[in-house]
C-alpha positions as CSV (number, residue, x, y, z in Angstrom):
1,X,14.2,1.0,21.5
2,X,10.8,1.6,20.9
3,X,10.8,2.8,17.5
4,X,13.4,-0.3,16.3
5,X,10.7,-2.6,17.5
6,X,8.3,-0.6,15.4
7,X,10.4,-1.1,12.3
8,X,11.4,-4.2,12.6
9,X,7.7,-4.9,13.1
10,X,6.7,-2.9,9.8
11,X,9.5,-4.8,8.1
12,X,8.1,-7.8,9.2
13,X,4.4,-7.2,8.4
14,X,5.5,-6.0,4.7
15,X,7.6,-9.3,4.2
16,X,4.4,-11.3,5.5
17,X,2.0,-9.0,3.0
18,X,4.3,-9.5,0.0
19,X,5.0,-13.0,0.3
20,X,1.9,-14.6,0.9
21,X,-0.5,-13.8,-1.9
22,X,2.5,-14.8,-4.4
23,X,2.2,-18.2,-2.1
24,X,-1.4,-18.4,-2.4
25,X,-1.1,-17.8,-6.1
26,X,1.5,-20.9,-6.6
27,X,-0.8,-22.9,-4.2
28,X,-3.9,-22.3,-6.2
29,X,-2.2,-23.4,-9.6
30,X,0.0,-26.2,-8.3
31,X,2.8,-24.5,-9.9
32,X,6.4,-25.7,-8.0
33,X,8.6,-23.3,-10.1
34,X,8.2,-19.5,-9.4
35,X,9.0,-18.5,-13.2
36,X,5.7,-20.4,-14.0
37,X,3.9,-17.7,-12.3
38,X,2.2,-15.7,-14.8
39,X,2.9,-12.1,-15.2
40,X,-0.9,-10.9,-14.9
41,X,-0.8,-13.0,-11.0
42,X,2.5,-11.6,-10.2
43,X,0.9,-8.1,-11.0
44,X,-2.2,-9.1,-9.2
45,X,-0.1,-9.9,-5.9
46,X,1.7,-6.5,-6.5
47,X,-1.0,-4.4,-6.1
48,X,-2.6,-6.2,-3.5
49,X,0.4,-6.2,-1.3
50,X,0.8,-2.5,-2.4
51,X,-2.8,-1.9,-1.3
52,X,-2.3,-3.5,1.9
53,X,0.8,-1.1,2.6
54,X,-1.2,1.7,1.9
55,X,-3.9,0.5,4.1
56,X,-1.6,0.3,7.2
57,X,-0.4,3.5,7.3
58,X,-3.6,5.2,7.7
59,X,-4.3,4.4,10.5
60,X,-4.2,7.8,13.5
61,X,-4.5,9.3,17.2
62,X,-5.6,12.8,16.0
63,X,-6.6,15.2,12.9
64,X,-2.7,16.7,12.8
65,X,-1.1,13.2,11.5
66,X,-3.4,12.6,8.5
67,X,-2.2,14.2,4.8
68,X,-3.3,13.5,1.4
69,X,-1.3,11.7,-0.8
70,X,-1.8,11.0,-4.6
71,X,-0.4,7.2,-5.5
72,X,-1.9,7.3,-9.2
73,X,-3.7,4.6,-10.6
74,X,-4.6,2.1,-9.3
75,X,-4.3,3.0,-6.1
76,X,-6.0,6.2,-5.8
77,X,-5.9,9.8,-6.2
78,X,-6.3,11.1,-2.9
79,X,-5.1,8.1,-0.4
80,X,-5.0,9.2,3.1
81,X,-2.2,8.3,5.3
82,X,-0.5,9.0,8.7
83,X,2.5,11.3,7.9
84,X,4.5,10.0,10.7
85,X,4.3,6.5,9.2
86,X,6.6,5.0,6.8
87,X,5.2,7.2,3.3
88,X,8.6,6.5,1.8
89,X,7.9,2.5,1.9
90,X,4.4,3.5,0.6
91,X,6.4,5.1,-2.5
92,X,8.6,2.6,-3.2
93,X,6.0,-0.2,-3.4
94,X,4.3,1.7,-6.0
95,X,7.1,2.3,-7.7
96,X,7.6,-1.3,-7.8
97,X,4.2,-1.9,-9.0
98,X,4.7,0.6,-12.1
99,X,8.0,-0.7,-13.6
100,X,6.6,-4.5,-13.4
101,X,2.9,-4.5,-14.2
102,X,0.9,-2.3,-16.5
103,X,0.3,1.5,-15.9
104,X,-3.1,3.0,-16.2
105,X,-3.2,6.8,-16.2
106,X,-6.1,9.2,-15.2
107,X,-6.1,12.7,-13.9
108,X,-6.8,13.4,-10.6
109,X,-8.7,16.2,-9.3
110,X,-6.6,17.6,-5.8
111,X,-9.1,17.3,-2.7
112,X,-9.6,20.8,-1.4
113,X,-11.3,19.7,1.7
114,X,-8.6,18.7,5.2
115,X,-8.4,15.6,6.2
116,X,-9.1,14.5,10.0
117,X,-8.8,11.1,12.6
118,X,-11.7,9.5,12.6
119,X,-12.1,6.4,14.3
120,X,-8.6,6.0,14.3
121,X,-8.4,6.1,10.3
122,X,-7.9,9.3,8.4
123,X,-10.8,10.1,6.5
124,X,-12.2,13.0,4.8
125,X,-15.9,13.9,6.7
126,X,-18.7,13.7,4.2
């Protein structure tokens, strides 16, 4: 029961992040029809949405949930995230982001050092 709720609850939160900053974009141009959204503020809401999912699943209790993942550009070579959250939503909102909106490549240089829970975010200690 408890782990429905918590999906449901992700689903909702992901529907919320997505929808308003395409809102906010319409509201802020006075724009009725969706298609008169430009492409550039479509990709801007994109990657902040995709951002934001990132963001949330970062969050820990201890050192043993935290893993590095690599997102690409522009969201970050070595993103750290809670690998008992939902990665594979993580994924597909990038992918989403890279078939719509322009790609930017750079290499990324794999962090050697093991990520840990700290303050309830996984971090890398300085």
């Amino acid at each position: 029961m408890k782990r429905k709720f918590i999906y449901i609850s992700t689903i909702i939160l992901l529907l919320t992040f997505f929808i308003t900053p395409i809102n906010n974009a319409i509201a802020q141009e006075n724009i009725t029809d969706y298609n008169q959204v430009s492409e550039e503020d479509r990709c801007k809401s994109e990657e902040l949405f995709t951002k934001q999912v990132i963001k949330r699943i970062g969050h820990c209790n201890n050192d043993n949930e935290c893993v590095i993942m690599n997102f690409g550009c522009p969201f970050g070579c070595n993103s750290l995230v809670n690998k008992n959250e939902r990665i594979d939503v993580a994924k597909a909102t990038v992918a989403t982001y890279v078939s719509k909106c322009k790609k930017c490549e750079y290499k990324c240089k794999k962090e050697t050092r093991k990520p840990k829970c700290i303050f309830g975010r996984c971090s890398i200690e300085e």
